[in-house]
PDB file of N, CA, C and O in Angstrom:
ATOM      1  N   UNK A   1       0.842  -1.171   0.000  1.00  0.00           N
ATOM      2  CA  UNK A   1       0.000   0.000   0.000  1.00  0.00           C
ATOM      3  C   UNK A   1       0.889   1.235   0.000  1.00  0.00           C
ATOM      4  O   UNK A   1       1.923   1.099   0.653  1.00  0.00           O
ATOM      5  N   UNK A   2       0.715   2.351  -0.563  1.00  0.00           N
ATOM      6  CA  UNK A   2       0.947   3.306  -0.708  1.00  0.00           C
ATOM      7  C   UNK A   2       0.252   4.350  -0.569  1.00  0.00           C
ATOM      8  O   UNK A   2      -0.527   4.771  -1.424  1.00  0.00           O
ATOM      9  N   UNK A   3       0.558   5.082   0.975  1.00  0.00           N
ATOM     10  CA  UNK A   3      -0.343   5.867   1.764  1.00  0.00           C
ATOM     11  C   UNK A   3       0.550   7.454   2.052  1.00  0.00           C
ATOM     12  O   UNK A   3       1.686   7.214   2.462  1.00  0.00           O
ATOM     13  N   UNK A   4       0.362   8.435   1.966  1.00  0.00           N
ATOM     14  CA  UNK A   4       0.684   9.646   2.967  1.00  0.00           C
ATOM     15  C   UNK A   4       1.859   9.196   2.582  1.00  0.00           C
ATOM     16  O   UNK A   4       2.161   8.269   3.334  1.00  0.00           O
ATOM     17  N   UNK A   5       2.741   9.393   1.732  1.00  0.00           N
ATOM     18  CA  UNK A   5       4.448   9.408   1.862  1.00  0.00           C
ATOM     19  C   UNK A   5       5.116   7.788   2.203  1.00  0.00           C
ATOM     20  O   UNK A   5       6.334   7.622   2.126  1.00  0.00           O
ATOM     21  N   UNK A   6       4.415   6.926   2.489  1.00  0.00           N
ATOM     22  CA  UNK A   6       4.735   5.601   2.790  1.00  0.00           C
ATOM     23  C   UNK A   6       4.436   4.952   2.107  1.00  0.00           C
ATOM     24  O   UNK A   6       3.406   5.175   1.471  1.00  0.00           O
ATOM     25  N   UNK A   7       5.256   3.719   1.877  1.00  0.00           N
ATOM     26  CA  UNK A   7       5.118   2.227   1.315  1.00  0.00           C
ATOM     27  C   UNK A   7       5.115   1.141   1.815  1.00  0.00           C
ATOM     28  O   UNK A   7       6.202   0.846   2.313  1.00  0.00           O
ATOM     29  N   UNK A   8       4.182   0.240   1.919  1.00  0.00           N
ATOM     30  CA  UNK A   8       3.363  -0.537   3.187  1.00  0.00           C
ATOM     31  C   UNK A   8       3.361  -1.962   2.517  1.00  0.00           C
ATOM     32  O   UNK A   8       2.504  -2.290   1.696  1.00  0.00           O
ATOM     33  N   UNK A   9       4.449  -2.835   2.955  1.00  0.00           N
ATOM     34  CA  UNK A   9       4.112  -4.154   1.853  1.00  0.00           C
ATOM     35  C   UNK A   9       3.581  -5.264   3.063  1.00  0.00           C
ATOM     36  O   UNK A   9       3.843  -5.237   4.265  1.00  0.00           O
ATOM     37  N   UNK A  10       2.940  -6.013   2.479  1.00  0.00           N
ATOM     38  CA  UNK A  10       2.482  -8.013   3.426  1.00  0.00           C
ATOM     39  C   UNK A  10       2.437  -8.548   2.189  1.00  0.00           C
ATOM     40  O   UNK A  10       2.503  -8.122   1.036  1.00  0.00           O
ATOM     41  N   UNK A  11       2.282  -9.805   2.834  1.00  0.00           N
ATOM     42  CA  UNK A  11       1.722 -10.538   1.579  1.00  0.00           C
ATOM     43  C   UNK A  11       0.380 -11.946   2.441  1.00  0.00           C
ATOM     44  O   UNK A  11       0.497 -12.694   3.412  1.00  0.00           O
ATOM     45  N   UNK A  12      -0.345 -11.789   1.804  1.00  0.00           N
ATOM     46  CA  UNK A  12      -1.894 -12.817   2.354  1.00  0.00           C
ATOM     47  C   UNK A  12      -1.969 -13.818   1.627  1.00  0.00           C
ATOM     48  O   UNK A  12      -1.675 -13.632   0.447  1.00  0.00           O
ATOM     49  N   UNK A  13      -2.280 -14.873   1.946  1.00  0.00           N
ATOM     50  CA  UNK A  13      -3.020 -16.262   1.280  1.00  0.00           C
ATOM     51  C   UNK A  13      -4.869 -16.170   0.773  1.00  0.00           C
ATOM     52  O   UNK A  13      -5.508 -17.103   1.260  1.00  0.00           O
ATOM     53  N   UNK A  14      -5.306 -15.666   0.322  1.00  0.00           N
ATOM     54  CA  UNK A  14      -6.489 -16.053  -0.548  1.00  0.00           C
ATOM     55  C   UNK A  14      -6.926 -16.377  -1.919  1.00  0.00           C
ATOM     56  O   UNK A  14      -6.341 -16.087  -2.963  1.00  0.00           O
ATOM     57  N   UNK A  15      -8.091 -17.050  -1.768  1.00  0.00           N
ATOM     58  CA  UNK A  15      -8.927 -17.793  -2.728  1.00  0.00           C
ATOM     59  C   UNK A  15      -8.694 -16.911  -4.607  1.00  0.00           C
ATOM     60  O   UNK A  15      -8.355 -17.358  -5.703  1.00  0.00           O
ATOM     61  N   UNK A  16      -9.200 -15.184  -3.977  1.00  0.00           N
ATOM     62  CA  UNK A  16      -9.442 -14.114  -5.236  1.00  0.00           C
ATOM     63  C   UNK A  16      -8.660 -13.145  -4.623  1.00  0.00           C
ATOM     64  O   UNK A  16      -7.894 -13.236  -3.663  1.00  0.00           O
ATOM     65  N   UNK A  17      -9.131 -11.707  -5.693  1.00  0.00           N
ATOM     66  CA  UNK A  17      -8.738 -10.628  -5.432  1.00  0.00           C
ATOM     67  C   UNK A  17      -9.376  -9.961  -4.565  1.00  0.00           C
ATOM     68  O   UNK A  17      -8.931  -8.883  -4.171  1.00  0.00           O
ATOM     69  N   UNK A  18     -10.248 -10.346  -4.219  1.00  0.00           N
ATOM     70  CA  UNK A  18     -11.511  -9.865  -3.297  1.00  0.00           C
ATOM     71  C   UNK A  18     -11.206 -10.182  -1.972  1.00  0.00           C
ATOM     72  O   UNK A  18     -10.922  -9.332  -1.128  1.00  0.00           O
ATOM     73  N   UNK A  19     -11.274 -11.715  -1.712  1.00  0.00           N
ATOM     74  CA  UNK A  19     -10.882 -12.039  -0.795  1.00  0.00           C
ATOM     75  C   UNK A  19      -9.288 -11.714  -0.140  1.00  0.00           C
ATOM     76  O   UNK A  19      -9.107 -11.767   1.077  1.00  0.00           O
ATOM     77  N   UNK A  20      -8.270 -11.405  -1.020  1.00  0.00           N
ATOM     78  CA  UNK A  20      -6.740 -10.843  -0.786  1.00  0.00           C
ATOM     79  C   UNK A  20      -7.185  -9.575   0.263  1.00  0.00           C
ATOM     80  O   UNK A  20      -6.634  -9.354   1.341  1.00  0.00           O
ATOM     81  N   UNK A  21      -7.935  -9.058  -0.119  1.00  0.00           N
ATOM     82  CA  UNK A  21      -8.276  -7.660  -0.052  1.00  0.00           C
ATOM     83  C   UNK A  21      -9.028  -7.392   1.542  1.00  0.00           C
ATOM     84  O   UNK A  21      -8.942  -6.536   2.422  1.00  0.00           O
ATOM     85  N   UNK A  22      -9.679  -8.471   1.353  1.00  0.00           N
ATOM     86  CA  UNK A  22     -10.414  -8.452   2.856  1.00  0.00           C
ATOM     87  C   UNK A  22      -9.345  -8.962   4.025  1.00  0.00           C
ATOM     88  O   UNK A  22      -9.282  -8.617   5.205  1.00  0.00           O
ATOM     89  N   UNK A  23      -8.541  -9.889   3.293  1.00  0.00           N
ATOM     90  CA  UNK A  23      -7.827 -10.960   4.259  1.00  0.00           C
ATOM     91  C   UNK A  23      -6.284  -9.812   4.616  1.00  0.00           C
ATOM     92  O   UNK A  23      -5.669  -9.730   5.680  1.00  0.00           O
ATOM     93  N   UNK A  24      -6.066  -9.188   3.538  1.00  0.00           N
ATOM     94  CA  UNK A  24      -5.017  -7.626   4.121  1.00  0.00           C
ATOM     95  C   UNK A  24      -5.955  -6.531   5.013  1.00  0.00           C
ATOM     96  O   UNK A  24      -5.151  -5.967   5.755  1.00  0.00           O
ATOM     97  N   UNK A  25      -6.795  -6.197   5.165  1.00  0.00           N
ATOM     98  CA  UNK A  25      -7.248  -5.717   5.641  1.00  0.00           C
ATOM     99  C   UNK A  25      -7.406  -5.617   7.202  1.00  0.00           C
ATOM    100  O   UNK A  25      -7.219  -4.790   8.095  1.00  0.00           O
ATOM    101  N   UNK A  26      -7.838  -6.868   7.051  1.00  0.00           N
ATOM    102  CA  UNK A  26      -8.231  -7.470   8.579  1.00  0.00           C
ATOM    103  C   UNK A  26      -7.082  -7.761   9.279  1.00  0.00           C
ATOM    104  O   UNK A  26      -7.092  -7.937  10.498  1.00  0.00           O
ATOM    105  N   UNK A  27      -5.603  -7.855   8.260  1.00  0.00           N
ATOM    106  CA  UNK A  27      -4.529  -8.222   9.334  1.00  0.00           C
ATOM    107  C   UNK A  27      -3.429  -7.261   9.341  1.00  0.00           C
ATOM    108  O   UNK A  27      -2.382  -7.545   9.923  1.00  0.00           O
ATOM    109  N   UNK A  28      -3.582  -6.165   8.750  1.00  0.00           N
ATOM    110  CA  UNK A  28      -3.212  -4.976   8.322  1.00  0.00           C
ATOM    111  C   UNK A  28      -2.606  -3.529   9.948  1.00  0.00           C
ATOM    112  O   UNK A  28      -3.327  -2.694  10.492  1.00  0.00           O
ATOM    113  N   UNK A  29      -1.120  -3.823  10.209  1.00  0.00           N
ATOM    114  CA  UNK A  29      -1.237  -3.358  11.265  1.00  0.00           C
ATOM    115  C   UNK A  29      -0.955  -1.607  11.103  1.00  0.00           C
ATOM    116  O   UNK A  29      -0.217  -1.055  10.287  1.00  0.00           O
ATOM    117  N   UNK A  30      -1.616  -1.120  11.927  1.00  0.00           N
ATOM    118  CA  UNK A  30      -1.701   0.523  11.464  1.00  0.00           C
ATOM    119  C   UNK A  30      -1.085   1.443  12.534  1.00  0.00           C
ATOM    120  O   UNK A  30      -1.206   2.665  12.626  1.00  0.00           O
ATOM    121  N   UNK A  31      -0.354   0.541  13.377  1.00  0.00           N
ATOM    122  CA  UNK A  31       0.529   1.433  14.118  1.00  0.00           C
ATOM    123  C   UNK A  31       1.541   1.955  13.710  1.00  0.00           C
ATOM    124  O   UNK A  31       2.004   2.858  14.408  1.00  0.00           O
ATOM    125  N   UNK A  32       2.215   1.603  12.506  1.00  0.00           N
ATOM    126  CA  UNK A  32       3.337   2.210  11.809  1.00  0.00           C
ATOM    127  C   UNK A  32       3.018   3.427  10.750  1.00  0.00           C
ATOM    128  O   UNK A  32       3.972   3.914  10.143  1.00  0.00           O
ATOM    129  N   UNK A  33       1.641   3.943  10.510  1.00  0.00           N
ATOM    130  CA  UNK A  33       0.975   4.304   9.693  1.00  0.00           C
ATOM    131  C   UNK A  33       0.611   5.240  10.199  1.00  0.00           C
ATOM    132  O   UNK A  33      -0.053   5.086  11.223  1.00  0.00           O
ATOM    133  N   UNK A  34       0.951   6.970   9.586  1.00  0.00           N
ATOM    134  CA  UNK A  34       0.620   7.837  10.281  1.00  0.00           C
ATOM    135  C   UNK A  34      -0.535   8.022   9.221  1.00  0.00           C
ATOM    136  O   UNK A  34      -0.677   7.645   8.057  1.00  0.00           O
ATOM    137  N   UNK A  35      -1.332   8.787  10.136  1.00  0.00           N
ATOM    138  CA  UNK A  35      -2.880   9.460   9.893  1.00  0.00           C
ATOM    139  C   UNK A  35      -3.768   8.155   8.716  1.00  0.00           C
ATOM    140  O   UNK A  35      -4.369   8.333   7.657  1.00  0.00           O
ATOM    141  N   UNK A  36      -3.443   6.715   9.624  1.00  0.00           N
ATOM    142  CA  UNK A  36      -4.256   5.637   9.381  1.00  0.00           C
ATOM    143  C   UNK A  36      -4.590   5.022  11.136  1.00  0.00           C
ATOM    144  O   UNK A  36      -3.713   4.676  11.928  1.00  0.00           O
ATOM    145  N   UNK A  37      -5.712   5.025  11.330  1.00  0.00           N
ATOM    146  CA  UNK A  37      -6.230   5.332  12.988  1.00  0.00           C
ATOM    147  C   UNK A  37      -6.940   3.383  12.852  1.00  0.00           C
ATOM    148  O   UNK A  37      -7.383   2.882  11.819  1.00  0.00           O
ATOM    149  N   UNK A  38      -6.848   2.834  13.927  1.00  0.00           N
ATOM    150  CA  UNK A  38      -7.741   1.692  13.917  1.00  0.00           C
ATOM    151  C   UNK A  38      -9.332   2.251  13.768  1.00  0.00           C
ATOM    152  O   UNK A  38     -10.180   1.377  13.586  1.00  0.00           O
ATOM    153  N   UNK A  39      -9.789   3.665  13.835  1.00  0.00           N
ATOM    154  CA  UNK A  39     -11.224   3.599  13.354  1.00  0.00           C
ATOM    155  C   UNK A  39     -11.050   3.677  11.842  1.00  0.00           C
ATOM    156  O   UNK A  39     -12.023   3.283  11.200  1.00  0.00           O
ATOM    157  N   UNK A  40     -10.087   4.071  11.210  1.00  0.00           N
ATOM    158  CA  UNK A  40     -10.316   4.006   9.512  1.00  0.00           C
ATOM    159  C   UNK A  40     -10.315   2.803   9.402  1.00  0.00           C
ATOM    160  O   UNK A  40     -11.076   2.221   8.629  1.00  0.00           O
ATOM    161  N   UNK A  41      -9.380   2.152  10.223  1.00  0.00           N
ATOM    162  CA  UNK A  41      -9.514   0.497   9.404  1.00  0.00           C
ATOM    163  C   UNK A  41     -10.842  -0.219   9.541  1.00  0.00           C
ATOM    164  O   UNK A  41     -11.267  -0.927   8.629  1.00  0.00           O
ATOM    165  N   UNK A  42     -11.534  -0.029  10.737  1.00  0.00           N
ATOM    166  CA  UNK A  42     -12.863  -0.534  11.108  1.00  0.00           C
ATOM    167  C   UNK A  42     -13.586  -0.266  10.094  1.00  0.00           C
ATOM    168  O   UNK A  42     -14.109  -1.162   9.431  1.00  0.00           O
ATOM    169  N   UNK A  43     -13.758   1.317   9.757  1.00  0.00           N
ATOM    170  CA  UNK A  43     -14.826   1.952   8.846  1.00  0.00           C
ATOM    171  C   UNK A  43     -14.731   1.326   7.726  1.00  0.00           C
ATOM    172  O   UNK A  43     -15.759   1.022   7.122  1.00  0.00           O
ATOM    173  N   UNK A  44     -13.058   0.905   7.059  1.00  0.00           N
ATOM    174  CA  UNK A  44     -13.096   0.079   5.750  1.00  0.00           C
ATOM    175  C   UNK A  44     -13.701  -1.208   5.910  1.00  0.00           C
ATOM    176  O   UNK A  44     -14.623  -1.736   5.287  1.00  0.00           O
ATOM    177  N   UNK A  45     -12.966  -1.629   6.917  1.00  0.00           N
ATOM    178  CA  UNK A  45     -14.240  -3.246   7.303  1.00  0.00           C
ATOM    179  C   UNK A  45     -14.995  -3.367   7.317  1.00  0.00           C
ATOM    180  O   UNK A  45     -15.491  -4.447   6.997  1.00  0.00           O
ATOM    181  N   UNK A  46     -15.759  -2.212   7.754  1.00  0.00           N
ATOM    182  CA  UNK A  46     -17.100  -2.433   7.977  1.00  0.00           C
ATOM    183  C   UNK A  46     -18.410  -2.432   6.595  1.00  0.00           C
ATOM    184  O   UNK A  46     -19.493  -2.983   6.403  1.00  0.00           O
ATOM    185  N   UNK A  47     -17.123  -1.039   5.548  1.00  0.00           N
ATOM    186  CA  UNK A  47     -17.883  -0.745   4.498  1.00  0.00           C
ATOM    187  C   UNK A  47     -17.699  -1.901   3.269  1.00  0.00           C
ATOM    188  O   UNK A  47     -18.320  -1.952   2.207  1.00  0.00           O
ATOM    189  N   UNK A  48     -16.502  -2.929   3.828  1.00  0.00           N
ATOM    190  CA  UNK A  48     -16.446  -4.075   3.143  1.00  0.00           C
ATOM    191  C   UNK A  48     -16.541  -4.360   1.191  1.00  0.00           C
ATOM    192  O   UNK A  48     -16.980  -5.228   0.437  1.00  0.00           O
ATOM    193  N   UNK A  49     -15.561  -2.517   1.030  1.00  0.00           N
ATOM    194  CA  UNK A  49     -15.018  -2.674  -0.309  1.00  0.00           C
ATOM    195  C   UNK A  49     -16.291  -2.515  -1.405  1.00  0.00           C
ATOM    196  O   UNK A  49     -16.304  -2.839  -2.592  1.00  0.00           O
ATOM    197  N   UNK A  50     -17.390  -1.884  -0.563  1.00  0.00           N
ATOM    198  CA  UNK A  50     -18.740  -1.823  -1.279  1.00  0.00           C
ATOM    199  C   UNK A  50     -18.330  -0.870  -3.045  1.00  0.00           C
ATOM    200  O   UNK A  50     -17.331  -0.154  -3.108  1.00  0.00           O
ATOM    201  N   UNK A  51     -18.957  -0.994  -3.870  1.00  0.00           N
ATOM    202  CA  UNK A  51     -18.635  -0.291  -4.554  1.00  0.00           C
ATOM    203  C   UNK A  51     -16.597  -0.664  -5.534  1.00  0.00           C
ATOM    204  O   UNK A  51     -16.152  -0.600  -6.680  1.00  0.00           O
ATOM    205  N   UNK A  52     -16.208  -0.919  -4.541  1.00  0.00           N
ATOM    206  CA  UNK A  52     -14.334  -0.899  -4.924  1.00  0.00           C
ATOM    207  C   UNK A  52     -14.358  -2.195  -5.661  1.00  0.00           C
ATOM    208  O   UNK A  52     -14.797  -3.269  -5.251  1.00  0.00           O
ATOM    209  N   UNK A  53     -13.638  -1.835  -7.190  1.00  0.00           N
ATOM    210  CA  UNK A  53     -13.299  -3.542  -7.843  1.00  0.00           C
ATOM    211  C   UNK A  53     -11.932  -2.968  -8.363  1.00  0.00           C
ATOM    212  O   UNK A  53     -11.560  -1.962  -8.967  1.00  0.00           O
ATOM    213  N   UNK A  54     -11.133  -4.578  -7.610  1.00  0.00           N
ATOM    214  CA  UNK A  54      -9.881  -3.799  -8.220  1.00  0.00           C
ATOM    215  C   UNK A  54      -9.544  -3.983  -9.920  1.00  0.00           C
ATOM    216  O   UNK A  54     -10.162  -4.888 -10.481  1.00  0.00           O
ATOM    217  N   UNK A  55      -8.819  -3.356 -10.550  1.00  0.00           N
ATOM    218  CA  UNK A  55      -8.873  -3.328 -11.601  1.00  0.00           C
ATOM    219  C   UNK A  55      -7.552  -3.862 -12.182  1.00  0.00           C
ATOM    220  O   UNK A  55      -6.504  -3.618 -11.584  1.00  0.00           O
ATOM    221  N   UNK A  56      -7.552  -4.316 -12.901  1.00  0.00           N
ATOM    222  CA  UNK A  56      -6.236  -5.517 -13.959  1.00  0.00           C
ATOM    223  C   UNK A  56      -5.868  -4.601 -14.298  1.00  0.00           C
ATOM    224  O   UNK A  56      -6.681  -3.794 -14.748  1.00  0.00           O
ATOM    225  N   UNK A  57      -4.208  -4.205 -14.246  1.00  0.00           N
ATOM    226  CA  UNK A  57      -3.040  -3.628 -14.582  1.00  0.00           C
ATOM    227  C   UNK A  57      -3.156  -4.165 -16.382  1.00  0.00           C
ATOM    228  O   UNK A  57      -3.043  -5.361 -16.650  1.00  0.00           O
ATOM    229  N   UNK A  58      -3.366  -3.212 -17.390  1.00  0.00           N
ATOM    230  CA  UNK A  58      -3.205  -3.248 -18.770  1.00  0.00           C
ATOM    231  C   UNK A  58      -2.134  -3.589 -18.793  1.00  0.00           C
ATOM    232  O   UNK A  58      -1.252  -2.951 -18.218  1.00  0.00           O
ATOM    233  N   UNK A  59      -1.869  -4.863 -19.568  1.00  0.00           N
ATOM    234  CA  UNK A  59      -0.634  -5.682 -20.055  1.00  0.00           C
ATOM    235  C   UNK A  59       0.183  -6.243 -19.000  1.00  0.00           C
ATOM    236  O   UNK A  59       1.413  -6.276 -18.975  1.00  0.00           O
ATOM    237  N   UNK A  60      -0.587  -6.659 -18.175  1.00  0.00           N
ATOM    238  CA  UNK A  60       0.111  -7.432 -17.136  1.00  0.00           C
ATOM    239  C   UNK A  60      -1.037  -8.948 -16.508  1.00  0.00           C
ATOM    240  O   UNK A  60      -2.197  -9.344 -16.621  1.00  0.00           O
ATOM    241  N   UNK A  61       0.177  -9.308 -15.882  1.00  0.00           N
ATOM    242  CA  UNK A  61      -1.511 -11.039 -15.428  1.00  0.00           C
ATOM    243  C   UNK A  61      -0.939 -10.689 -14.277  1.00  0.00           C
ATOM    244  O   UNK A  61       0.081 -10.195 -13.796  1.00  0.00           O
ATOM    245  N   UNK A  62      -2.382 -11.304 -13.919  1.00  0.00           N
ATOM    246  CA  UNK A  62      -2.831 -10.943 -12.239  1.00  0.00           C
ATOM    247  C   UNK A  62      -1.766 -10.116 -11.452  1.00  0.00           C
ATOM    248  O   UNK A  62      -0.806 -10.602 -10.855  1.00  0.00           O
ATOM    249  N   UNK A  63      -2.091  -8.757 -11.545  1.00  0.00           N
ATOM    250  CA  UNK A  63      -1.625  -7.845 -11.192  1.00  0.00           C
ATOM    251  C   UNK A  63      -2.844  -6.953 -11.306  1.00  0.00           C
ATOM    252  O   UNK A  63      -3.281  -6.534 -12.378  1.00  0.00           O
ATOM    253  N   UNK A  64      -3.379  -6.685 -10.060  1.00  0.00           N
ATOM    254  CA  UNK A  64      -4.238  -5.447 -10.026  1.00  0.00           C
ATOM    255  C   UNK A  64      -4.207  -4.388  -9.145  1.00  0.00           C
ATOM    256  O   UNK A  64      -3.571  -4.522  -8.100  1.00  0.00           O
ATOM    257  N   UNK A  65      -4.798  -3.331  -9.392  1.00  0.00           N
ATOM    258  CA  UNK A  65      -4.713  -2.020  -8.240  1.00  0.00           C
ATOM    259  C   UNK A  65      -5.998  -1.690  -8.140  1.00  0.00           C
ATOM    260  O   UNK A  65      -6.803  -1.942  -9.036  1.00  0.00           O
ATOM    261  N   UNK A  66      -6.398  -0.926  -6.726  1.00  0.00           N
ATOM    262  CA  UNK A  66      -7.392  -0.540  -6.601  1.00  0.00           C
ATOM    263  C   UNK A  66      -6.917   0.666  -5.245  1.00  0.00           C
ATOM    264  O   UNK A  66      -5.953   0.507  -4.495  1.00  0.00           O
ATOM    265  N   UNK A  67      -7.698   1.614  -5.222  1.00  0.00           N
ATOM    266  CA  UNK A  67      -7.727   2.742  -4.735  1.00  0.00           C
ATOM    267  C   UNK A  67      -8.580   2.973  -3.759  1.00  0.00           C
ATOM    268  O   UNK A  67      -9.722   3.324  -4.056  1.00  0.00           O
ATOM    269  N   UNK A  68      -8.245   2.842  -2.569  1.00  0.00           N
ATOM    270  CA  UNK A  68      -9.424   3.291  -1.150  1.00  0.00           C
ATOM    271  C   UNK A  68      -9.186   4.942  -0.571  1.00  0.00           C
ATOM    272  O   UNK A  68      -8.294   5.735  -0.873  1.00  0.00           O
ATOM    273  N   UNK A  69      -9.870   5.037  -0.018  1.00  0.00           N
ATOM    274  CA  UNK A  69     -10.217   6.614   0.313  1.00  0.00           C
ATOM    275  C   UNK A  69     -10.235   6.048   2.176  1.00  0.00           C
ATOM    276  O   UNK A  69     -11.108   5.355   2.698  1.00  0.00           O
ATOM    277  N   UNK A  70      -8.991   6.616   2.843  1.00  0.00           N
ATOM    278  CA  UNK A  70      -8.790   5.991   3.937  1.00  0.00           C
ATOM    279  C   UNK A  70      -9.919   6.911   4.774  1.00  0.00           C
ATOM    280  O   UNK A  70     -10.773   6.313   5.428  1.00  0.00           O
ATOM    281  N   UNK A  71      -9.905   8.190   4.745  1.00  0.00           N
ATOM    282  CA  UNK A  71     -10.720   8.709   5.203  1.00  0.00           C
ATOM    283  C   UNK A  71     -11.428   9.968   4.530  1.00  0.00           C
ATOM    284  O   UNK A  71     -10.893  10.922   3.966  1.00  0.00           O
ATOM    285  N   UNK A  72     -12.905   9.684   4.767  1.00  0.00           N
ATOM    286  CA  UNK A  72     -14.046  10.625   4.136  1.00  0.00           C
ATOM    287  C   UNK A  72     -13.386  12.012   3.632  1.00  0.00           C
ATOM    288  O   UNK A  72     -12.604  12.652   4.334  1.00  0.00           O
ATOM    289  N   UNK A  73     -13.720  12.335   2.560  1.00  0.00           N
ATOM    290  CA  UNK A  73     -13.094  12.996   1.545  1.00  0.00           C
ATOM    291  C   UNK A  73     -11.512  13.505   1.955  1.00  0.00           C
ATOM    292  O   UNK A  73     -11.238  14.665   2.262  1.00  0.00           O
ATOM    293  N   UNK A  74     -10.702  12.572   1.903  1.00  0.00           N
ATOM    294  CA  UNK A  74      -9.468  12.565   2.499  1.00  0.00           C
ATOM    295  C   UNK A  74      -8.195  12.210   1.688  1.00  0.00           C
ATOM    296  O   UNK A  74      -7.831  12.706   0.622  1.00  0.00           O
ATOM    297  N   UNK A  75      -7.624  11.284   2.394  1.00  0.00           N
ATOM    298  CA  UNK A  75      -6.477  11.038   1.372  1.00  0.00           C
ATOM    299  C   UNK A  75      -7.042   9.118   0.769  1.00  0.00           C
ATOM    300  O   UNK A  75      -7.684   8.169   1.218  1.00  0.00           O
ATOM    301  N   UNK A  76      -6.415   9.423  -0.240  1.00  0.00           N
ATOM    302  CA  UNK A  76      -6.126   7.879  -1.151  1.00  0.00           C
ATOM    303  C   UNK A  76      -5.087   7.010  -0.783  1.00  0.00           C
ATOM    304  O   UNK A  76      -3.903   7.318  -0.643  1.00  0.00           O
ATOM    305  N   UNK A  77      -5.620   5.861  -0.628  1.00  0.00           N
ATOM    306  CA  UNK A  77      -3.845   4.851  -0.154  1.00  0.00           C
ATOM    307  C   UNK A  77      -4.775   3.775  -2.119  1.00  0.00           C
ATOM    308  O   UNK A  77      -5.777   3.291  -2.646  1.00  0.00           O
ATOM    309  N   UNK A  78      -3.044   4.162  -2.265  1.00  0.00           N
ATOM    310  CA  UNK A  78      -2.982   2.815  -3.736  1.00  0.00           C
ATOM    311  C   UNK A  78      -2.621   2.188  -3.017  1.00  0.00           C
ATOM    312  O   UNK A  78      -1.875   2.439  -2.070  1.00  0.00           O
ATOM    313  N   UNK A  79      -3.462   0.490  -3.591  1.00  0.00           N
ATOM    314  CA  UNK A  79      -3.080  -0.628  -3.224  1.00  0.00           C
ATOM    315  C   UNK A  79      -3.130  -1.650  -4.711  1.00  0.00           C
ATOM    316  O   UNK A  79      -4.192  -1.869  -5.294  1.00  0.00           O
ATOM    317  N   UNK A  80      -2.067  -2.092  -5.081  1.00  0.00           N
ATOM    318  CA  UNK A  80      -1.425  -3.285  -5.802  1.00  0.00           C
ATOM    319  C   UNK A  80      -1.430  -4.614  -4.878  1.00  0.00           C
ATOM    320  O   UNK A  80      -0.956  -4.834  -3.764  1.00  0.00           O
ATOM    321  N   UNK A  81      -2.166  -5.419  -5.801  1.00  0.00           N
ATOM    322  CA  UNK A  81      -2.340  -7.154  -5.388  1.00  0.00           C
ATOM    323  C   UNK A  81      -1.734  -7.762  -6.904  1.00  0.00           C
ATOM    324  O   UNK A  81      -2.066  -7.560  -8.072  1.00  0.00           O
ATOM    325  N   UNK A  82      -0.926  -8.407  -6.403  1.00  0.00           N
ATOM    326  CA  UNK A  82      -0.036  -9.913  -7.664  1.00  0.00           C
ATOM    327  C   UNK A  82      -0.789 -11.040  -6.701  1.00  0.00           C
ATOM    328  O   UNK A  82      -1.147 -11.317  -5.557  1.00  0.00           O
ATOM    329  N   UNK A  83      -0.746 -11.409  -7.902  1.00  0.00           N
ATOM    330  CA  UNK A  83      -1.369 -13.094  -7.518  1.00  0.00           C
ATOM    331  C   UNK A  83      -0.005 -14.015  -7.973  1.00  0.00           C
ATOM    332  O   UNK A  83       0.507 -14.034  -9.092  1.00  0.00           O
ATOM    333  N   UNK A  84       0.425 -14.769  -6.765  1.00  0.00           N
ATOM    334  CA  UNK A  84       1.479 -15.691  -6.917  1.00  0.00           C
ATOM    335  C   UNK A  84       0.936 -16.850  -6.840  1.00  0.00           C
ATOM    336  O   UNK A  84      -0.290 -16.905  -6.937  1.00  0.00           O
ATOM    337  N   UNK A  85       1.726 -18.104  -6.640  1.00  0.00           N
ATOM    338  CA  UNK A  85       1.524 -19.561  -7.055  1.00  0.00           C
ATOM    339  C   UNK A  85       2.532 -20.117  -5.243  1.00  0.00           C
ATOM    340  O   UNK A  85       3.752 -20.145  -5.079  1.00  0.00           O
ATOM    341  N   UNK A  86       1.671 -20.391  -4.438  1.00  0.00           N
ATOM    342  CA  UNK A  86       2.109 -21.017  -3.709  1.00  0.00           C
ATOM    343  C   UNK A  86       2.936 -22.182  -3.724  1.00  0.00           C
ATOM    344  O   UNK A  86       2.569 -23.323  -4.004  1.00  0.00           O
ATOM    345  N   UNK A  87       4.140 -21.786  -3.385  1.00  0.00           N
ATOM    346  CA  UNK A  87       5.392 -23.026  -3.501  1.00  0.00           C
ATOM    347  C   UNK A  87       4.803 -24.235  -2.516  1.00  0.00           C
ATOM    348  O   UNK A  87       5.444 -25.275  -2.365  1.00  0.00           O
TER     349      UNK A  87
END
């Protein structure tokens, strides 16, 4: 993720892109993260990506980005998901 001047990497085990998304989310720690509060993260949980599809990187495989709005008319964190092949 790429938030406020920072670059924020994990990496999650899920099914889709959807599910990647929920499963970073939920384990997503935000104490290193300035002006990202455990109520933004709730509020994203809670709003559960309504509306958000991430979108396929043109000329690339499974590689997508999608764009959240951490807080109400606020700032944007980009987030990039690759889909790898579990060794």
């Amino acid at each position: 993720m790429q938030y406020d001047g920072g670059c924020y990497i994990s990496q999650v085990s899920a099914a889709s892109e959807h599910e990647a998304m929920r499963v970073w989310l939920n384990t997503l720690d935000v104490k290193p993260i300035d002006s990202f509060s455990e109520k933004d993260k709730k509020r994203l949980i809670m709003e559960d990506f309504i509306d958000e599809d991430p979108i396929l990187i043109s000329g690339c495989k499974n590689i997508w980005n999608i764009c959240l709005r951490v807080r109400k008319n606020k700032m944007l964190a980009m987030i990039n998901i690759v889909k790898t092949v579990e060794l």
